[in-house]
KOLLO-784265 format. One record per residue: residue in three letters; x, y, z of N, C-alpha, C in turn. Coordinates in steps of 0.05 Angstrom, whole numbers, plus 5000, padded with zeros to 4 digits. Each point is the difference from the previous one (the first is absolute). Layout:
<sites>
ALAXYZXYZXYZ
...
</sites>
This chain:
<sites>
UNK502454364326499550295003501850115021
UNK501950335001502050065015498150075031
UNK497750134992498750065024500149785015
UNK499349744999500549725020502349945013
UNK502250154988503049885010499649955029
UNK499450225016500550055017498949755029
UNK498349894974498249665024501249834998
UNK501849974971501749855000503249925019
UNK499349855006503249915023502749774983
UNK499950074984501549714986502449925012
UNK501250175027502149995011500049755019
UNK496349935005499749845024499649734991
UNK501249924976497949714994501549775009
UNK503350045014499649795026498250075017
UNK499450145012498250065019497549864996
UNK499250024977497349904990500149695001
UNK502049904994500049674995500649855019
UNK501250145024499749925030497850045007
UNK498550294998496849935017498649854980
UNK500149984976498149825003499749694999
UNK502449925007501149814986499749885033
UNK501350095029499750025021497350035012
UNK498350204991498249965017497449734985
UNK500949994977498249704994501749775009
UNK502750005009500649805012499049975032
UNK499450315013498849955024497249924998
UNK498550024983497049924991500449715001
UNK500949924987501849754995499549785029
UNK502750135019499649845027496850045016
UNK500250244993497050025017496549754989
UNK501250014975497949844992499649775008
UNK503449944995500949715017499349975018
UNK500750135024499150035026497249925007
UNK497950184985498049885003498149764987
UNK501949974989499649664984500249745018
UNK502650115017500349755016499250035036
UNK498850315000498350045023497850025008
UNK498750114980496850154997498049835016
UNK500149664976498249865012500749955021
UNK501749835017499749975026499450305022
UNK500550234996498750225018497550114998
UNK499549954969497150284995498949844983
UNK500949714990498649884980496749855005
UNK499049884986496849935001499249755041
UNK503150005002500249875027500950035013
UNK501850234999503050205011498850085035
UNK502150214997499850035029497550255007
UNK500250154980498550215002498349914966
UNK498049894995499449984967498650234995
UNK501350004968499150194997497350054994
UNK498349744991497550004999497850225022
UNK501449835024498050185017500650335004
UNK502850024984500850404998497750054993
UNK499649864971499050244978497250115006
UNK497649915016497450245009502050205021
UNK500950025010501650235002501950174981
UNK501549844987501350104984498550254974
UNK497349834995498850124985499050245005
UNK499650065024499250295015502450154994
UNK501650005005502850124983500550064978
UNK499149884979500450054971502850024994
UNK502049785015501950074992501049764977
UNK501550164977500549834976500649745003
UNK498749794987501649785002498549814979
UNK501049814984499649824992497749875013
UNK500549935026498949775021498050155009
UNK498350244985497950085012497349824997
UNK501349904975497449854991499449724996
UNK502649935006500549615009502849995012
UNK501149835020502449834999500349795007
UNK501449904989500049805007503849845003
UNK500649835017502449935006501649994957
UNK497949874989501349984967499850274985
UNK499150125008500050344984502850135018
UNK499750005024502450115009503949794992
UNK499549854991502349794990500250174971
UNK497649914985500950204966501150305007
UNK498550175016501050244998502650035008
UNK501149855017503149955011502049914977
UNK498849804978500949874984500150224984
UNK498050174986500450224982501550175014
UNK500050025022502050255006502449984997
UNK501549745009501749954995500849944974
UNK498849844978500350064975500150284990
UNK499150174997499750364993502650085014
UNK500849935031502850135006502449854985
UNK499449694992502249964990501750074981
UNK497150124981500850054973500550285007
UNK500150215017501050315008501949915000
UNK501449815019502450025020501949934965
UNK499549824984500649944971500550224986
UNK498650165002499850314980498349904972
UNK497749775008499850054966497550224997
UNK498550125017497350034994501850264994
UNK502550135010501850234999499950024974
UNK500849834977500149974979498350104980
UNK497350085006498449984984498750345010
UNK498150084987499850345000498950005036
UNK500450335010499549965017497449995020
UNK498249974985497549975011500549655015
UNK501149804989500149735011502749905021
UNK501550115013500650115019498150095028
UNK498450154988498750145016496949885013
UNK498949794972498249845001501249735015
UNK502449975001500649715022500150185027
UNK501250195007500850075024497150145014
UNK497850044985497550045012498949755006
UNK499749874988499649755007500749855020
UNK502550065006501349905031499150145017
UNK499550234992498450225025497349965011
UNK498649914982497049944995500149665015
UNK501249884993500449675008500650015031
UNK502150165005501349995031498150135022
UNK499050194981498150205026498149805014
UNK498849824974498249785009500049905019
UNK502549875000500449875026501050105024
UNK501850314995499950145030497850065005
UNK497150064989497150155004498649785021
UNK501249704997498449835016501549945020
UNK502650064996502549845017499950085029
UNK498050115004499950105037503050025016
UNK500149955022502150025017502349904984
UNK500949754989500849934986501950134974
UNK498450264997500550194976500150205013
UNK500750125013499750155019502650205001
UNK501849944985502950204999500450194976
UNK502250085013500050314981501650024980
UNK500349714993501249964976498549874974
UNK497949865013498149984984498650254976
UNK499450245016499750244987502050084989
UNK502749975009501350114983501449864969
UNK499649685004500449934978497650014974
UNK497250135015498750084986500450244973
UNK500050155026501150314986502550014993
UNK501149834998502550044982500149794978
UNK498249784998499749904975498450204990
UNK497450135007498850274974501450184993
UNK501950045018502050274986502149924977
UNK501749685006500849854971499249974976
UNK496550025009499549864980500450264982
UNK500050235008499750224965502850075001
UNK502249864999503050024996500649974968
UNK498249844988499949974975501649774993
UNK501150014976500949654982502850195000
UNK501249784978502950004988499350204979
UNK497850084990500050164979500050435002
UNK499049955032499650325001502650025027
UNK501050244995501949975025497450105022
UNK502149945031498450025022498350295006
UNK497750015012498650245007501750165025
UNK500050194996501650165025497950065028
UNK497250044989498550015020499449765017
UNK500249774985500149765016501549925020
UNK502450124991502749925010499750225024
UNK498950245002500150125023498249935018
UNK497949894987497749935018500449705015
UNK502749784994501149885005501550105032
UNK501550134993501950295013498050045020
UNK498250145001498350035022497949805013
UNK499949724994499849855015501949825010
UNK502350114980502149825025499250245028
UNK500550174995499850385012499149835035
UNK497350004992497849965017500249715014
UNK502049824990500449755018501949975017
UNK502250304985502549995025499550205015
UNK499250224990500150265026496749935025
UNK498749894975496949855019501849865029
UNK502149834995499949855017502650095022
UNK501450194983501150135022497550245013
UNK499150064996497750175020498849895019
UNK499049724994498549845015502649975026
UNK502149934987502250035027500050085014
UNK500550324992501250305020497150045013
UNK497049964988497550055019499749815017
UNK501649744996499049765013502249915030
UNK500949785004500549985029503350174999
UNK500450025028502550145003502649824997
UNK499049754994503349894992501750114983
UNK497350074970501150084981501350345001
UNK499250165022500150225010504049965010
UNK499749885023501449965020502649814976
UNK499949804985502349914982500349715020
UNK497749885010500249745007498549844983
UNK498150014987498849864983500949724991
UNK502650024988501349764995501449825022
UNK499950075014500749785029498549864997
UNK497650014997497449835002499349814972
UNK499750194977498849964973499949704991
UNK503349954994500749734987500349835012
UNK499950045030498949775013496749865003
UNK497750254998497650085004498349994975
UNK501850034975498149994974498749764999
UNK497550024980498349825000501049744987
UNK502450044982501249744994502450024991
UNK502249915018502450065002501749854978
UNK501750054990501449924977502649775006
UNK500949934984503449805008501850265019
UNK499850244990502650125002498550245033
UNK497050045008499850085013500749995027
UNK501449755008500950015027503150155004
UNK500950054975502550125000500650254994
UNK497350084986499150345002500050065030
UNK498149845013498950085027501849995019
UNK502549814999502949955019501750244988
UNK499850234983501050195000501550215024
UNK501450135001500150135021497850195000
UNK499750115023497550225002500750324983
UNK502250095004501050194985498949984967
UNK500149744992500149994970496550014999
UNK499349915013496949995005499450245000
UNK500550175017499050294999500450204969
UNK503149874994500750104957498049934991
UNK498749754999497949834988497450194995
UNK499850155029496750065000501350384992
UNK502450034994500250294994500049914964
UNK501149854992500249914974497450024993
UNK497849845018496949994985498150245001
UNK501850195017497550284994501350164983
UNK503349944991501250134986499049904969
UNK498649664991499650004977496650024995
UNK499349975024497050094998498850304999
UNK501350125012498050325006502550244988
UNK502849934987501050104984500650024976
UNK501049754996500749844972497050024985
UNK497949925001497150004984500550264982
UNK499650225013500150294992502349994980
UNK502449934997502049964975499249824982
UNK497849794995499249884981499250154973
UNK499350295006498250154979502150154996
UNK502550035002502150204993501949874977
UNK501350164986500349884970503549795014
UNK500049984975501549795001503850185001
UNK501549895020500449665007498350065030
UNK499750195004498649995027497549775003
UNK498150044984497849745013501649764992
UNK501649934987500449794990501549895032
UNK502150135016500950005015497449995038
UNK498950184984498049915031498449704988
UNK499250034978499149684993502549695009
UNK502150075004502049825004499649945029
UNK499750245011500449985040497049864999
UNK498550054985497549845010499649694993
UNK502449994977500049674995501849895024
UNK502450125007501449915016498749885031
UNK498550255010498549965024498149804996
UNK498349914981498249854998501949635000
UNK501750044986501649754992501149895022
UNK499850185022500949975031498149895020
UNK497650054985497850005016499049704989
UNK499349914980501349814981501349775009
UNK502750055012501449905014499849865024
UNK498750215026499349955014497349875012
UNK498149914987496350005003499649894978
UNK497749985005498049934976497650085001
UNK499450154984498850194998497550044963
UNK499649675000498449954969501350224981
UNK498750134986501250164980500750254993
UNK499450125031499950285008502750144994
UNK502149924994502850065015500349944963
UNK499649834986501149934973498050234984
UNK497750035010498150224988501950294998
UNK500850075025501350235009502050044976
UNK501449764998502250014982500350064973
UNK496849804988499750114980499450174991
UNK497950135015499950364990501350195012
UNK502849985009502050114996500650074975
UNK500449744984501750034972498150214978
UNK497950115021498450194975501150254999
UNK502650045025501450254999501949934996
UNK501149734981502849944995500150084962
UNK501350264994500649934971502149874990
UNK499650014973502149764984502850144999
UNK500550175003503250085010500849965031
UNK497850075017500849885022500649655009
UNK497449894987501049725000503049924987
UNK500250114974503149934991502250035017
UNK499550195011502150095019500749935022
UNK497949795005500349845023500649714985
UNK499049894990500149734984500250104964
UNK503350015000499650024973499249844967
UNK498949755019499449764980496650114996
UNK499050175019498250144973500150294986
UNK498349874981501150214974499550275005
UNK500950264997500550215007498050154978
UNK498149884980498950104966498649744996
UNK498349875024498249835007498050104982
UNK498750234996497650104992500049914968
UNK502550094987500849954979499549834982
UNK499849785016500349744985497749854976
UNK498450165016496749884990499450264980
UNK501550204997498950214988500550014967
UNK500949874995500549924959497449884999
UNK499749785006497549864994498050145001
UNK499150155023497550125000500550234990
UNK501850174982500050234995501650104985
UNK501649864986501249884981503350085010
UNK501649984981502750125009500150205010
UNK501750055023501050295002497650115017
UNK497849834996497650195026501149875020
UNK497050135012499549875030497249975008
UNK499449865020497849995014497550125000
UNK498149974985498750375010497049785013
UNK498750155012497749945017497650064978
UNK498249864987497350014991498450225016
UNK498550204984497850195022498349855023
UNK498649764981498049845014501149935029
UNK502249954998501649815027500650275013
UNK501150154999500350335014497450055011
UNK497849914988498050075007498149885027
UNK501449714999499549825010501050045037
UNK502750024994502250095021499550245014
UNK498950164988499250355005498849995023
UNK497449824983497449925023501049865018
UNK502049775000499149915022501650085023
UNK502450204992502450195017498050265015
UNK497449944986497750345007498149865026
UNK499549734999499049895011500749865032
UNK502949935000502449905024500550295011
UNK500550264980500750265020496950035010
UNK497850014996497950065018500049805023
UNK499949734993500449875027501650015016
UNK502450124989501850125021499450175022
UNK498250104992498950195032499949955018
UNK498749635010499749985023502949875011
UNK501249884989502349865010502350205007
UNK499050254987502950235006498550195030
UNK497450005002499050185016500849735030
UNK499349824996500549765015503549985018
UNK501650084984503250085003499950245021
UNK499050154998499450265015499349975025
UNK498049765006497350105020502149835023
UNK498750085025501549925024499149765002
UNK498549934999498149695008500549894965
UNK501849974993500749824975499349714992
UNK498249964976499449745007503049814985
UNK499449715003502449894991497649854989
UNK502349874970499549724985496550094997
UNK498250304979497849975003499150134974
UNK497949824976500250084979496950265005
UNK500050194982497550165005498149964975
UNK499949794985498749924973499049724994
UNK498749875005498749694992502549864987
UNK500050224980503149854976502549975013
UNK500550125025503249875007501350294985
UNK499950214994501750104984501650315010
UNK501750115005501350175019499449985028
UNK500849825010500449925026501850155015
UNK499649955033501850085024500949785001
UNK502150025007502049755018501450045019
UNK500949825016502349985022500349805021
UNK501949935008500449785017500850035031
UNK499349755016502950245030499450105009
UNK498150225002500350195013499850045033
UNK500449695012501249955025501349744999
UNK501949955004501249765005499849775024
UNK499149754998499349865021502749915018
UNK499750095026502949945009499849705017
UNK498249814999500549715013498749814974
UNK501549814993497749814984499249825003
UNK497149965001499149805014498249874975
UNK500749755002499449784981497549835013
UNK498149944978497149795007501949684992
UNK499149855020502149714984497249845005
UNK499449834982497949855000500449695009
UNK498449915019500649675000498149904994
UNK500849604998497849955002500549715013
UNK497449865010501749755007497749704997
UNK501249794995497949794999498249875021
UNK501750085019498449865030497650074993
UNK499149875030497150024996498850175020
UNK501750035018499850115031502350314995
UNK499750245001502350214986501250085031
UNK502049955004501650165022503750024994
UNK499850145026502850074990501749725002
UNK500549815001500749754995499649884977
UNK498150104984499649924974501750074968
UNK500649824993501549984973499550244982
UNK499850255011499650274983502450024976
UNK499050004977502250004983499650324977
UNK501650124992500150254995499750034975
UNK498250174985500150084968502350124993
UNK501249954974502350214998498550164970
UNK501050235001498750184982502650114978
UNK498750074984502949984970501150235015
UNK499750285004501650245000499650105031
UNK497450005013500150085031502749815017
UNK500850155018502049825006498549825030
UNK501049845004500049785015500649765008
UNK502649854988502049814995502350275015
UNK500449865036502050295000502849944990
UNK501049734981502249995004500350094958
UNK497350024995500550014961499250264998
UNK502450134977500450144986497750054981
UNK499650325011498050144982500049974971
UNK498650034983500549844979498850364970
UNK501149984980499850214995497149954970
UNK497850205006498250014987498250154974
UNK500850275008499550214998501449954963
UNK498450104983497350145000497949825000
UNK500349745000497049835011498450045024
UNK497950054996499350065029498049725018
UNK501449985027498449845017498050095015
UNK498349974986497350175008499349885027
UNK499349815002500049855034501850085023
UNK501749944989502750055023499450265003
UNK499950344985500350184998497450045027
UNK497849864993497750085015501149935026
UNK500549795009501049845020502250175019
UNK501050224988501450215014498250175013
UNK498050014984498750365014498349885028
UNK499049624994499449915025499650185024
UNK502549995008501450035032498850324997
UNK500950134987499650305000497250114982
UNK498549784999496450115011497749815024
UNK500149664986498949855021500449784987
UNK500549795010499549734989497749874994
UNK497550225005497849855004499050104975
UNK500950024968499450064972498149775000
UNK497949984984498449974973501749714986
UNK501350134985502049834981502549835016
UNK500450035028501949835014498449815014
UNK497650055011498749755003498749834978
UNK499450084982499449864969503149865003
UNK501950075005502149914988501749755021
UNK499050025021499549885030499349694981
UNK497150024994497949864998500749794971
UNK502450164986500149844978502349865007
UNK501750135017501449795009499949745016
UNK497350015017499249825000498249764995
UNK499850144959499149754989502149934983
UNK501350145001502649914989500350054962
UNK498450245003500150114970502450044982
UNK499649894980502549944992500150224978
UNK498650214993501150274994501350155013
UNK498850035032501750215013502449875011
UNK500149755001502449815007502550064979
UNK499450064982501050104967502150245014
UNK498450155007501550235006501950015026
UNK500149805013502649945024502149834987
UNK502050115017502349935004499249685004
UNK499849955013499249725011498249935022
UNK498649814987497649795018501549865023
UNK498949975019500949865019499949735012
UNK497750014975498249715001499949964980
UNK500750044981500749884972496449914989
UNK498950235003496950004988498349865014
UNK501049865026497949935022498250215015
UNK498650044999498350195012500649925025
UNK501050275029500549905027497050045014
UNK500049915018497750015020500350305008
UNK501550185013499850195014502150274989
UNK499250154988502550315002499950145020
UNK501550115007500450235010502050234994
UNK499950285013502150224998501150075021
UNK502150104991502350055020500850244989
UNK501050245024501650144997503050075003
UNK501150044987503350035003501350184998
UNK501650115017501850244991502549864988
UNK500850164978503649964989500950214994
UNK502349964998502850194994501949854999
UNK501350154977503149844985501949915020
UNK500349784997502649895014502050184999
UNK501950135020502850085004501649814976
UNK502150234993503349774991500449805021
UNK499550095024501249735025498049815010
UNK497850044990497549805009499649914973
UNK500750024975499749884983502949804993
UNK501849995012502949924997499449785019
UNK498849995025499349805017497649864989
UNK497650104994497549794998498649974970
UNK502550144985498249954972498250234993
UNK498749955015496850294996501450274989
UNK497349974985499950264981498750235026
UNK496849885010499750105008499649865042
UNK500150265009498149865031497550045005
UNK498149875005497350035003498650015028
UNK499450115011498449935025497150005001
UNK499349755020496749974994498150245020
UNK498650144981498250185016497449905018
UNK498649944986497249885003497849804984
UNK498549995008498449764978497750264986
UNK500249974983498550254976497349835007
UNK500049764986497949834999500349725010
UNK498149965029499849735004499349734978
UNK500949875005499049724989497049994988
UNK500349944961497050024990501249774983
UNK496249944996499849754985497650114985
UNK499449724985496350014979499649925016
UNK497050135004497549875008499549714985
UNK499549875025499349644984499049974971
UNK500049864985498449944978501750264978
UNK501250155006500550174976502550124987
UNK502049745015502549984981499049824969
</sites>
């Protein structure tokens, strides 16, 4: 029907086969992630279980699978299905088929994942979590290979990239004066929560380029956004500065999937002449291809009422929730990373919005004696991505996320005296061999030690000339003892 043209986008269907093809590949790692993390943090023995969440949880009513059992083997299948359902997205076959089943896998990942952020407490706790939410429901009504792409989707794409870059440049300009003043990055890539291979050589930058750095990031955050919604080559071109800046960011950190998210819904303001024109190995009449089959020669594409109908609603539904996340942009006291709906769905976001300028690291010991002093054989955990080996190279992660390590940063900058770090104290010294799973390395090679303790440390990147002399990545100096010397109570290792 000609009246529909206008929902129709057939210009975008690279666009379409990167998000969805991308964001079920980020479903994908995330599932992973908590496949090979869950149980040892939140599992039926974890650090925080989730068993004892849920009479709380349930006062909440917030969605989840696990409202009404979990168990360590229910949370394994749902990981297992999730990742099966993204494999076959990231594949394109469910693409294949009309577009209601498309839409029925990518809800499904929405419905599956919430699950486990709804219980995931501290743990689950980032603002990427919500946003891989709400941006797998907005995929999922992108449709199959048979209808070209929805245009309202694709803007409503557009405006949550909108709200993740200018969100987080606001949080900036309201937040500390580094970002004010153009020092921000002196600090950042030394200070982020988990530094990358290439971050110590961002951070040995000259300071001049540092200051470009933090003019570049308000120039693609609180400018560039606003050209996403302008026709083409223009958004296609602010969509580029925003892949570029992210790919940098990418570069430097690790940052789970936040930064690859960014990227992908970029490409919902990239059309198929603009992509050609950058990479001419794709097709420039992409839309084309699929359009004989479904419509015989010589057509094209056309969209079913039912599915228009479908899309209508749910484009009628994301602009009402839009209210609070746009009134939220406005207000002086801005929240960051905060959804206003049970479902996860038009969210606020933002990161940063002060930069930590010392970093100080929790290093955990532990030792076999029997008697704990400072003479004693204290031997050190090493952790996969927190740094603490000062002479090894950051190691690059992202978009997997190290949910431990990640927590293990915010330590220093609230209290060491968490809930889940003494659970985690305690399992170290029975020598649990799930959360042992998740280190770098045992120090005792699964002997349970007699005594841990914590330490505090300050670091900062080795100089070119202190790294030419002693190796070190980084220099560390010892602050204080976080936590004296703990053991079990008798009888209950």
């Amino acid at each position: 029907m000609e009246w529909t043209a206008w929902f129709d986008a057939p210009e975008y269907e690279f666009a379409r086969q990167v998000l969805q093809r991308g964001v079920a590949t980020m479903f994908l790692v995330a599932f992973l992630s908590c496949r090979n993390q869950f149980p040892a943090l939140l599992g039926e023995r974890g650090l925080l279980p989730v068993p004892d969440y849920l009479d709380s949880f349930r006062r909440r009513r917030r969605p989840s699978l696990f409202l009404w059992r979990y168990s360590d083997r229910l949370l394994r299948l749902v990981c297992w299905c999730g990742m099966a359902i993204s494999a076959t997205l990231v594949l394109g076959l469910p693409q294949l088929g009309p577009p209601w089943l498309p839409m029925i896998a990518f809800l499904a990942l929405w419905l599956l994942y919430m699950s486990i952020v709804n219980v995931g407490q501290t743990f689950y706790g980032f603002g990427w979590e919500m946003l891989l939410l709400e941006a797998g429901f907005t995929v999922a009504f992108l449709g199959s290979d048979q209808t070209p792409p929805p245009r309202t989707i694709l803007i409503l794409l557009v405006w949550l990239l909108f709200r993740l870059e200018f969100g987080a440049g606001m949080i900036k300009i309201r937040g500390g004066s580094e970002w004010r003043d153009l020092t921000a990055l002196y600090y950042h890539h030394e200070t982020q929560p988990m530094p990358g291979p290439l971050s110590r050589q961002a951070h040995l930058l000259p300071r001049p380029l540092h200051r470009m750095e933090v003019l570049g990031n308000h120039f693609a955050q609180l400018v560039v956004p606003f050209f996403l919604f302008a026709p083409q080559p223009l958004a296609g071109i602010a969509a580029g500065i925003v892949i570029f800046t992210q790919l940098w960011l990418v570069a430097s950190g690790n940052f789970a999937w936040l930064n690859w998210m960014a990227i992908l819904l970029a490409f919902a303001a990239v059309s198929d002449p603009v992509a050609h024109a950058v990479l001419p190995v794709i097709p420039l009449d992409w839309h084309t291809y699929g359009s004989a089959a479904s419509s015989g020669a010589g057509g094209g594409l056309q969209t079913p009422v039912w599915w228009l109908a479908v899309v209508l609603a749910v484009t009628l539904l994301l602009l009402v929730l839009s209210y609070w996340p746009a009134r939220n942009l406005l207000q002086h006291r801005q929240l960051m990373n905060a959804s206003f709906n049970r479902w996860q769905l038009v969210n606020t976001y933002g990161a940063f919005g002060t930069v930590t300028k010392l970093r100080i690291e929790i290093v955990v010991e532990g030792t076999l004696d029997d008697e704990p002093d400072d003479d004693s054989d204290w031997r050190e955990y090493a952790f996969r991505g927190k740094p603490g080996d000062v002479r090894r190279l950051p190691r690059q992660w992202a978009p997997y996320h190290l949910r431990l390590d990640w927590l293990m940063w915010f330590l220093p900058l609230r209290t060491v005296h968490e809930e889940w770090f003494y659970a985690f104290l305690a399992k170290l010294l029975q020598a649990d061999d799930a959360v042992l799973r998740l280190l770098r390395k045992d120090p005792f090679d699964g002997v349970p030690p007699r005594w841990v303790r914590v330490h505090s440390y300050h670091y900062r990147f080795a100089s070119r000339a202190e790294y030419r002399e002693t190796g070190q990545r980084w220099i560390r100096t010892l602050l204080y003892e976080a936590i004296p010397p703990l053991s079990l109570p008798p009888g209950s290792g």
